[in-house]
Each structure stands twice: as structure tokens, then as C-alpha cells.
C-alpha positions as CSV (number, residue, x, y, z in Angstrom):
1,X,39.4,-33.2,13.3
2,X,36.3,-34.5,13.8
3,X,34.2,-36.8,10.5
4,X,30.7,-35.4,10.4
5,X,28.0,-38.3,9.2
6,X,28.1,-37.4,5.9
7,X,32.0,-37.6,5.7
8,X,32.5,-33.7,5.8
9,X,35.3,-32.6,8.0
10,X,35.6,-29.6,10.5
11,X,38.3,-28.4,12.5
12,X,37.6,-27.1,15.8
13,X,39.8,-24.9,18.2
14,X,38.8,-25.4,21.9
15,X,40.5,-23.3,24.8
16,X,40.8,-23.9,28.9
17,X,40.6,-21.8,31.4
18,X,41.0,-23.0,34.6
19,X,40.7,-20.8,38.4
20,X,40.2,-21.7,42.0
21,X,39.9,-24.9,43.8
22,X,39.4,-28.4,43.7
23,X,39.0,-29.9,40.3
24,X,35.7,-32.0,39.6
25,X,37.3,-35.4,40.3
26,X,35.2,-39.1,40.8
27,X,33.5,-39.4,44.4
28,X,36.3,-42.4,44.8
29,X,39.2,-42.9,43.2
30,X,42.2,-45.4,43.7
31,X,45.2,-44.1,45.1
32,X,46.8,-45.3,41.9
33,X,44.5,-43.1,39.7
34,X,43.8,-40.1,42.1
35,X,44.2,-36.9,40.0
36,X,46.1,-34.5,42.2
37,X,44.0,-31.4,42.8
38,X,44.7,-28.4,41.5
39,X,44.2,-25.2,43.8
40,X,44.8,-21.8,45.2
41,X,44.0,-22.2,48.8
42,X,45.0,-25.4,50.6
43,X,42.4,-27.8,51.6
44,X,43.8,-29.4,54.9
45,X,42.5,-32.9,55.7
46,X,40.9,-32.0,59.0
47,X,39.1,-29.3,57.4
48,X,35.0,-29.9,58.4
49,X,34.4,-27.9,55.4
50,X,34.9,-27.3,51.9
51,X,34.9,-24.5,49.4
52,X,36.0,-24.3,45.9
53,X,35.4,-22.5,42.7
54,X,36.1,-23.1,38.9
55,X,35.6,-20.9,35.7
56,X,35.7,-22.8,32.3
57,X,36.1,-20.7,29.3
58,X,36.0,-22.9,26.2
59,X,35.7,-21.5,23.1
60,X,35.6,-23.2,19.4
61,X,35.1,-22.5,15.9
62,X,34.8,-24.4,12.2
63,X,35.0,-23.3,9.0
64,X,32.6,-24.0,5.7
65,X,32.0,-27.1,4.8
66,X,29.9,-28.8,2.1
67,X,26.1,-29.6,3.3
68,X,24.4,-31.4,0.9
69,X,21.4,-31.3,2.8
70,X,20.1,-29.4,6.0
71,X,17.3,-29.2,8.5
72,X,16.3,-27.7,11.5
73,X,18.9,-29.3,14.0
74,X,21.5,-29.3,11.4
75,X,25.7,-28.5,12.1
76,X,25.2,-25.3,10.1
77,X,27.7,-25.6,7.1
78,X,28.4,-21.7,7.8
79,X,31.7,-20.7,9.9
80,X,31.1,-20.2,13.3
81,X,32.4,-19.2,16.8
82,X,31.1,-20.4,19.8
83,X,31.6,-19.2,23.2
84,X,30.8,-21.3,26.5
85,X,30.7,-20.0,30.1
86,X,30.7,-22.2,33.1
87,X,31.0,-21.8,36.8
88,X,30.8,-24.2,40.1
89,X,31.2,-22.8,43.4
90,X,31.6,-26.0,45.5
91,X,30.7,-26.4,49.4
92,X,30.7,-29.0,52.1
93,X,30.5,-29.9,55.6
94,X,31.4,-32.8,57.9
95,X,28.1,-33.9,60.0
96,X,28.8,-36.0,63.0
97,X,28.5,-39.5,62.0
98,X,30.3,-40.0,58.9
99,X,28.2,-37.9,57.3
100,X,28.6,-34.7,55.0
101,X,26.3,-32.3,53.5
102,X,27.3,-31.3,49.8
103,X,26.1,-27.6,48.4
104,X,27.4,-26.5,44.9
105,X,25.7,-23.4,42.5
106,X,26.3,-23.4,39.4
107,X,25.9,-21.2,36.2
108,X,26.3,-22.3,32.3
109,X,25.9,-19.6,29.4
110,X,27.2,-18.7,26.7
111,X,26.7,-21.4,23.7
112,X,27.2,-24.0,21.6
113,X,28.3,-24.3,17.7
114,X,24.8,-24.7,16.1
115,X,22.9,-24.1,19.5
116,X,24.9,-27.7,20.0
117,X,22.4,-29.6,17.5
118,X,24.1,-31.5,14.3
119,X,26.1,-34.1,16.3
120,X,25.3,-36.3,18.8
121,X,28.9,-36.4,20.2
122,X,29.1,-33.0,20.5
123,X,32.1,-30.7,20.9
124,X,31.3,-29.4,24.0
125,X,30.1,-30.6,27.3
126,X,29.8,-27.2,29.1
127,X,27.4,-26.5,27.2
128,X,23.4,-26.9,28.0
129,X,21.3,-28.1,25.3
130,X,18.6,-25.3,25.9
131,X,19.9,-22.0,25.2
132,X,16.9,-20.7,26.4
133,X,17.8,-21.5,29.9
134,X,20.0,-18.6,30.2
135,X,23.2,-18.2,32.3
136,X,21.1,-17.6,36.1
137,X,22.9,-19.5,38.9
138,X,20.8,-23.0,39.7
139,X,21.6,-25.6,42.5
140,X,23.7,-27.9,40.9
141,X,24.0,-30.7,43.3
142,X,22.5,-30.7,47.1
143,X,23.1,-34.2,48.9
144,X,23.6,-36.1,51.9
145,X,26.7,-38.5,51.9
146,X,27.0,-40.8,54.3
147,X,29.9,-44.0,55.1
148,X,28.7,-47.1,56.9
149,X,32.2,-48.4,58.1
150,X,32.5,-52.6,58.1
151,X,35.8,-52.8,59.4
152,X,38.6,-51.0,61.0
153,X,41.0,-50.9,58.2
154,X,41.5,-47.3,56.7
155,X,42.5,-46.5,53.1
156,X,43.6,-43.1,52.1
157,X,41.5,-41.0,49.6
158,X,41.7,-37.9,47.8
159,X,39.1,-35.3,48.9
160,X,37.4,-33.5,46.3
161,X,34.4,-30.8,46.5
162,X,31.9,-34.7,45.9
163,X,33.7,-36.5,48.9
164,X,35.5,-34.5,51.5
165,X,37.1,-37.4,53.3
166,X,41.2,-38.1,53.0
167,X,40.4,-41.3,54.6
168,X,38.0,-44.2,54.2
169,X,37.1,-47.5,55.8
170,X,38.5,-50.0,53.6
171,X,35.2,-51.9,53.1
172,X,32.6,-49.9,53.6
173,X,28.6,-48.9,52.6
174,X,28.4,-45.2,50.9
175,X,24.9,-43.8,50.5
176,X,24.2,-40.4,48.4
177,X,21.2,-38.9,48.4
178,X,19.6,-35.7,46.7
179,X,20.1,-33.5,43.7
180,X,23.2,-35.0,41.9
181,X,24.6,-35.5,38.7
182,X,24.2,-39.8,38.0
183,X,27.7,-39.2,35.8
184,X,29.7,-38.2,38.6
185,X,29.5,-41.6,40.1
186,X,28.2,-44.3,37.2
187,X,30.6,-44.9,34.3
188,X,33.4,-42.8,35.7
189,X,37.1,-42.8,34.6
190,X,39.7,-41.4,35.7
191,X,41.0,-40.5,32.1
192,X,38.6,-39.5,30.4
193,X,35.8,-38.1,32.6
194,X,36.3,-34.3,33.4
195,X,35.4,-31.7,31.0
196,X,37.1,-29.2,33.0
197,X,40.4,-30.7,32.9
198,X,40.6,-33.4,30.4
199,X,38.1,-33.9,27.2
200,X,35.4,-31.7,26.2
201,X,33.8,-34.0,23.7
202,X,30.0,-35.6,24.9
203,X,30.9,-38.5,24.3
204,X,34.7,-39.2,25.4
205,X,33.7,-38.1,28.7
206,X,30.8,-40.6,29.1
207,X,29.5,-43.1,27.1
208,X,27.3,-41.9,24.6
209,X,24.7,-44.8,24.8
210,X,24.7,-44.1,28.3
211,X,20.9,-42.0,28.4
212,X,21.3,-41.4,32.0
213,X,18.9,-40.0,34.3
214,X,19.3,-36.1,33.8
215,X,17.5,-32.9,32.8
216,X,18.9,-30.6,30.3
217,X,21.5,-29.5,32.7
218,X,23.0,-33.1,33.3
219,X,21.5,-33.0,36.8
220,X,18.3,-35.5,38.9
221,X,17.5,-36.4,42.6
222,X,18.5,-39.7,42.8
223,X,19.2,-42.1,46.0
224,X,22.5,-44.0,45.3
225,X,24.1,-47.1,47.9
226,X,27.6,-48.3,47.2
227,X,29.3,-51.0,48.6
228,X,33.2,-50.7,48.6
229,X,35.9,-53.1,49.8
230,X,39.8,-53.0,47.8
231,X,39.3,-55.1,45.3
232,X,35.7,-54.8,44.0
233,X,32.5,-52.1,45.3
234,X,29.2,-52.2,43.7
235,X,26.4,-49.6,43.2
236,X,23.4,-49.4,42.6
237,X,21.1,-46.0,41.9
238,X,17.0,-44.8,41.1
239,X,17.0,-41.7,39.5
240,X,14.1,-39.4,38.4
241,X,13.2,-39.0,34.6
242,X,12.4,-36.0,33.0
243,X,9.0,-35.6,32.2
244,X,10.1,-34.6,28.6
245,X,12.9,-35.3,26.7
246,X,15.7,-33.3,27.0
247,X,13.4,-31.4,29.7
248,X,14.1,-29.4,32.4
249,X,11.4,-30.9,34.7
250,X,11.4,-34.1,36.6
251,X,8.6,-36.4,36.9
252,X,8.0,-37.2,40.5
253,X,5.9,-40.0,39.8
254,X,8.3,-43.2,40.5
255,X,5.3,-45.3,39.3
256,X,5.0,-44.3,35.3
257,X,8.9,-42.5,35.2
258,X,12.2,-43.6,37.0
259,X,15.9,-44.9,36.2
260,X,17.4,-47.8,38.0
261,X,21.4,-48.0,37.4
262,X,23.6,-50.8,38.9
263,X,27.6,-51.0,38.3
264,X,30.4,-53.5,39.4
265,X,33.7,-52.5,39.7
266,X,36.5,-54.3,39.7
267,X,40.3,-53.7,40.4
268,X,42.8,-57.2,39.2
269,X,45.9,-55.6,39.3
270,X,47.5,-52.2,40.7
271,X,46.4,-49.0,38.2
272,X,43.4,-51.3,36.9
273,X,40.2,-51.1,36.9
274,X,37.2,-52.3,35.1
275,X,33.5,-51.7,35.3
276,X,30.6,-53.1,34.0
277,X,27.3,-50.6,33.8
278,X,23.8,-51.6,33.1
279,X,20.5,-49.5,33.4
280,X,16.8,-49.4,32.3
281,X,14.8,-45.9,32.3
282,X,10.9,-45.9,32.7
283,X,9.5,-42.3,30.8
284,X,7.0,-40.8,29.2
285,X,9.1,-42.0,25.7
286,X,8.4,-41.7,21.9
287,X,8.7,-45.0,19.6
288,X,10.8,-44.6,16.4
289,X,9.0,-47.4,15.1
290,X,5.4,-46.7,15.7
291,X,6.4,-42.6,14.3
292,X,7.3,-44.0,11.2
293,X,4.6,-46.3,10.8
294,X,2.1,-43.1,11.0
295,X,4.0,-41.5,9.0
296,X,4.3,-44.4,6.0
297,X,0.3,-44.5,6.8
298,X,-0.4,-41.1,5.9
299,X,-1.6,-40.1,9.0
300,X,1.7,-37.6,10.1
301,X,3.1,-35.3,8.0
302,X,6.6,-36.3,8.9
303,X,7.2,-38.6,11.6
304,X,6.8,-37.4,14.9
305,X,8.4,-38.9,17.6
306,X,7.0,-36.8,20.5
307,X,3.3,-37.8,19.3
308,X,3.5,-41.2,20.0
309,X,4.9,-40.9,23.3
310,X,3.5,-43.2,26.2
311,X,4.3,-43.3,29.7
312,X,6.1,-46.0,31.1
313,X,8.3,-46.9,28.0
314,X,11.5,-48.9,28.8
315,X,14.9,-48.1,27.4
316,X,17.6,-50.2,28.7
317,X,21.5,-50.2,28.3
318,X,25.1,-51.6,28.6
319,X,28.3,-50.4,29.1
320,X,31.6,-51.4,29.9
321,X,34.7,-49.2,30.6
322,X,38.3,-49.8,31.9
323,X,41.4,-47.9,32.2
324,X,44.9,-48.9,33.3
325,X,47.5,-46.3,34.8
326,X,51.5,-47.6,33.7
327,X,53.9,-47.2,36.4
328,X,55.0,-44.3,35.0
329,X,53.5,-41.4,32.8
330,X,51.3,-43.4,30.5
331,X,47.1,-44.3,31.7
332,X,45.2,-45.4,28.8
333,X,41.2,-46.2,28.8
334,X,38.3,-47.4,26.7
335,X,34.4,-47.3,26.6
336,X,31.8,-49.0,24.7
337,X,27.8,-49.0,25.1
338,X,25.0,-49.8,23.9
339,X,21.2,-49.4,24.0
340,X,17.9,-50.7,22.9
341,X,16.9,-48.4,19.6
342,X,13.5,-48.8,19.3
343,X,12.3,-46.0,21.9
344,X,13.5,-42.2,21.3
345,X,16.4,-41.2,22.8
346,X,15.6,-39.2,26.1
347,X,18.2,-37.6,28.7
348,X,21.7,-37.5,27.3
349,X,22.4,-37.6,23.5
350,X,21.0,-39.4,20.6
351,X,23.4,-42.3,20.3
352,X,22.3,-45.9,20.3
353,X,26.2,-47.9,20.3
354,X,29.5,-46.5,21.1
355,X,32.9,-47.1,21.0
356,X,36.2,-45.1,22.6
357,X,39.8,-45.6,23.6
358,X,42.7,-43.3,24.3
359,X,45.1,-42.3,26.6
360,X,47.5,-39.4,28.3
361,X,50.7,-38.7,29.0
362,X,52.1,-36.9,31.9
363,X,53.7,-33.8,31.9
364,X,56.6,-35.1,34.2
365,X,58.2,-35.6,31.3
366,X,58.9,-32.0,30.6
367,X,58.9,-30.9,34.1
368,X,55.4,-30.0,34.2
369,X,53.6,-32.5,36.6
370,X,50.1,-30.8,36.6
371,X,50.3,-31.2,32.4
372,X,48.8,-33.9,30.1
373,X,48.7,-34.5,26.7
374,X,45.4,-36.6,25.7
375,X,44.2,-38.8,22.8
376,X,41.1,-40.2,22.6
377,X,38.9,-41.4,19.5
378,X,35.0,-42.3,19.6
379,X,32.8,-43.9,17.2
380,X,28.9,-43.7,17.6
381,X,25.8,-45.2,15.7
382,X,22.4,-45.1,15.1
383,X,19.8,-48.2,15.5
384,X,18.2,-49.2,12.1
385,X,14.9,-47.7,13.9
386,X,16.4,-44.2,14.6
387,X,18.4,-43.9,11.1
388,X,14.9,-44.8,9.4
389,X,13.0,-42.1,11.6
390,X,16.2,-39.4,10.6
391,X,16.1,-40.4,7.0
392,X,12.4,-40.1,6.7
393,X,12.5,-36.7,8.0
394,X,12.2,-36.5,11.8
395,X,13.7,-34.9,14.0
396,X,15.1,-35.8,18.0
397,X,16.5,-33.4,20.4
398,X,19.9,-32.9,18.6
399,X,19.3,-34.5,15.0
400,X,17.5,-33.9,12.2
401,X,18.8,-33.1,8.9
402,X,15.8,-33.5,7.0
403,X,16.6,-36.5,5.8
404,X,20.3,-39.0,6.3
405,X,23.0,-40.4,4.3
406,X,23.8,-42.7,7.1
407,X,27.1,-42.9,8.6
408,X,28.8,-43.6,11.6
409,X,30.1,-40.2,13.4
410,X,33.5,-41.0,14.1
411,X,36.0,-38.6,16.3
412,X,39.0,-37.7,17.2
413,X,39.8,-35.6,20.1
414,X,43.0,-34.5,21.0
């Protein structure tokens, strides 16, 4: 059940499907948290190479509901189906060194409910937020990954299709380089991360005030160092921007357009861990403020975020999320963010603070290890600058109803 803005209610069915190999799991996980990988073929540990695939098939619908009111990027009140398609082929290869060359293709179609406009969590985060894109494979992630050991003690790790080794230098320096995805390393969690195999909902996954560096299909180059030891790492990343929001191009020019993202993580206790996220993007970005004030001026017809864009702009942001793994069957997590609102929302989804918790249960209990049964419920807002804009009558790259009975968007996912 999930509460739209305006307090209208819609059901939505969503279905797995799950083939092949390795499941999309965090670069670096603690043994506590590791999720155990789900596969056809076995992936021995001195394997130099890797290769795995996954199909998602996630389909959902909703029924009528009352609209009082409806623009262009509107949840359409009608019933609907949607269909999403998506899927990774993942490859890898041990350099000498300590190094490893990561290759995965990738292809998203299908759709969304409402083209996925209406919501800023959305329902679905297979989905790309330009059908026009089409369902043609694209390079999904190409990267260098290299470990700088700092000591001779080893830790074991789980290998996964984003880190193939099974075991790392306990303290150690971890640099990434090339096309990746900034959310497969920055506010991960080991509960509610993966939307092949856990939630599907934008912003249960990742924190929805979290704009991180990405183009329409979640993806920049980026150059990302890590330092790790057992009971703390830190990392700190510069993306590239999009030139446009919600674009499919980057802006190469580091001097007007670029995202710097630092996190600390730490671990207190066994099955804990906390970390603490903070970023600032530099684009070519829109002010809600100035679009309404040419707007109450008579000069715009409606405000217009995109025509008072300047390069350069600075969004920045906060985030905080933790999970704890119980000695037995039980992990529970939380998430909260928030950004400056005065600047137009530009790479993820329009969502300015954010709050989640939940939790799973293992399927041990019923004799089903590779089970879990999940919880989780999110609540997102709007600045008083982007409500004002929506109300007036613009419009972002997911909202705009034509005009907004404000609310806070509050779901439940289970």
C-alpha cells in the first residue's frame, strides 16, 4: 500500500524473477552481513575470472483512484499494468598486482506505471526514467579495481561480479576507477540495497535525498579511494554530472560540473554498522526560487525551472544509515537524508528529506535459507522552495501535477 501525496491509496503487485549467477551484492561486505550468493554455476575462489548473468522480471499494477487534479507528470488515476525488463551479464578478471578489470552489459526495457512520473519514491528501480532510451544493451559498468595491502593480516570476503576477491588485506587502500554506478559503493546496506533481490522501491534502496552522480540509467565515471581496516574504512569519490537533469550525457568539464562524495563507516559491535554520507554536486542546475520569482513577475508563463539554470550551482547533502544483523534470523536497518532545496533536483529523484526503517527475516525458519520476508517503510518531503515551484505549476523530471495539495509521500513496502 503505498499513500500518494494527496492521501489516495494504490495497491501495487510486484513479481521477481531471478536466473543465473552472482547476485548484485556491495563491493565489501562484513562477514556478518555477507549475503550468500545465489547461483547456477559455481564460482571457485581461485577463479581469475568472473561471469554471471541475471534476468529481473517485475511487473505491477493499480487500480482507479480519485485525482483531484492532474498534470503532465502525474500518477495517472486510470488502472494500469506495467512491465519492466532487466538484464546484467557480469565479467571480471584478476590482473597481476591486486588488480581486476570489471566488464558488465546491461539492458533495461519495458516500463514503468505512468512512464515512472507521479512519485518520487517510485515503485520500481529497474526501471529507467527515459522510456525513450529503449531496451539496446549499454556498458553498464567498466572499471579498474585495485587493493593497496597495509598489513599482512587477511580477512575473508564474499566475491561478487563488483569485487572478485574471497580474501582481503585486513587494512587496506581500495581504488575504483571508470564507468560505475556511485550507489553500488556510497550509502549501501546490506538490507535494503538490491533491487534484484530485496526492495524495489527508489527510495528503500537508497536514500532518496541522496541526488548522486548518475545519468538516467543510474550510472557515471567516477574515481573512488577507500581506506579499510576492521573496525572503521573511509571513502571518498568525484563523479561526473550530467549535463542535464535526468540526462543521459555527462559533462566532462570537472571545472563548471562534478560530484565529490565522502563516507565513514563504522563497525561498534559484531552485525553493526553505521555510516555517515555527505556530498556536494557542482551542475548546470535550475533554482526553484529564482523560477518562481519570474514567474510571480510576469515574465514566465509558469515557472520554469530549466530556464534559469546556471552552471556551477551547488547542491549538497546528508545522510546517515545503519543496520544491525541479530544472531539469528532477524537484520533490521534505517536511512535518513537530507538536502539543500533551493536548487532543482538533478540525478536521482525529486526528494529533498527522507526517512526509512525496516527489517527481514530469514527463511531458516521454514527451511528455506535463501528466503526472506522484508518490511520497510519510507517517508519523503519536499523543501518549502520545491512545494512552492509544484504548487504554482512547475514541473521537475518526475513531478508535476499542475498544481499540489502538499503532503508527505509516505510508504510502505513489503
Amino acid at each position: 500500500m503505498l499513500r500518494i501525496r494527496d492521501s489516495v491509496r494504490s495497491f501495487f503487485l510486484a513479481v521477481l524473477l531471478f536466473l543465473g549467477g552472482a547476485t548484485v551484492a556491495p563491493a565489501q561486505t562484513t562477514a556478518d552481513t555477507a549475503p550468500a550468493q545465489t547461483t547456477i554455476f559455481p564460482h571457485p575462489e581461485d577463479s581469475r575470472w568472473w561471469l554471471s548473468g541475471q534476468v529481473n522480471l517485475i511487473s505491477q499494477t493499480h487500480g482507479r483512484f480519485r485525482s483531484p487534479y492532474q498534470g503532465d507528470n502525474s500518477l495517472r488515476p486510470d488502472p494500469e499494468q506495467a512491465l519492466s525488463r532487466l538484464w546484467t551479464i557480469y565479467t571480471g578478471i584478476k590482473l597481476p598486482g591486486q588488480m581486476e578489470f570489471l566488464f558488465d552489459v546491461e539492458s533495461a526495457g519495458g516500463q514503468g506505471l505512468s512512464d515512472a512520473l507521479g512519485l518520487a519514491g517510485f515503485t520500481n528501480l529497474d526501471v529507467v526514467r527515459n522510456p525513450t532510451l529503449g531496451a539496446s544493451p549499454y556498458i553498464a559498468r567498466a572499471m579498474v579495481h585495485v587493493t593497496v595491502p597495509l598489513g599482512s593480516e587477511a580477512v575473508d570476503a564474499t566475491p561478487t561480479g563488483l569485487a572478485m576477491a574471497a580474501h582481503v588485506p585486513a587494512r587496506r587502500i581500495e581504488i575504483r576507477a571508470g564507468k560505475l554506478g556511485m550507489a553500488d559503493f556510497f550509502d549501501v546496506n546490506a538490507v535494503g540495497s538490491d533491487s534484484h533481490l530485496q526492495f524495489t522501491n527508489w527510495t528503500v534502496d537508497n536514500n532518496g535525498a541522496y541526488d548522486y552522480a548518475a545519468d538516467t540509467r543510474g550510472y557515471t565515471y567516477a574515481a573512488i579511494v577507500e581506506y579499510d581496516t576492521s573496525k572503521w574504512s573511509l571513502r571518498f569519490g568525484e563523479a561526473l554530472m550530467p549535463t542535464v537533469a535526468n540526462g543521459i550525457d555527462m559533462d566532462w568539464n570537472i571545472a563548471r560540473a562534478r560530484a565529490e562524495n565522502i563516507e565513514l563507516e563504522l563497525h561498534p559491535a559484531a552485525g553493526m554498522a553505521v555510516r555517515l554520507l555527505g556530498y556536494v554536486n557542482h551542475a548546470n542546475m535550475g533554482s526553484y526560487d529564482e523560477a518562481i520569482d519570474g514567474f510571480l513577475a510576469g515574465r514566465d508563463l509558469r515557472p520554469d525551472v530549466v530556464t534559469y539554470r546556471q552552471p556551477g550551482r551547488v547542491k549538497t547533502g546528508l545522510g546517515v544509515n545503519s543496520e544491525y544483523a541479530f544472531p539469528r534470523l532477524v537484520r533490521v536497518f534505517a536511512r535518513a537524508g537530507c538536502n539543500e532545496g533551493h536548487n532543482e533536483s538533478f540525478a536521482y529523484t525529486e526528494v529533498n528529506n527522507s526517512a526509512q526503517a525496516g527489517g527481514d527475516l530469514s527463511g531458516a525458519l521454514w527451511n528455506r535459507s535463501q528466503d526472506r520476508l522484508g518490511v520497510a517503510i519510507v517517508s519523503n518531503g519536499l523543501s518549502a522552495s520545491h512545494r512552492d515551484y509544484l504548487a504554482l505549476g512547475g514541473e521537475g523530471f518526475l513531478l508535476g501535477d499542475g498544481t499540489l495539495r502538499y503532503g508527505r509521500e509516505d510508504i510502505l513496502e513489503t
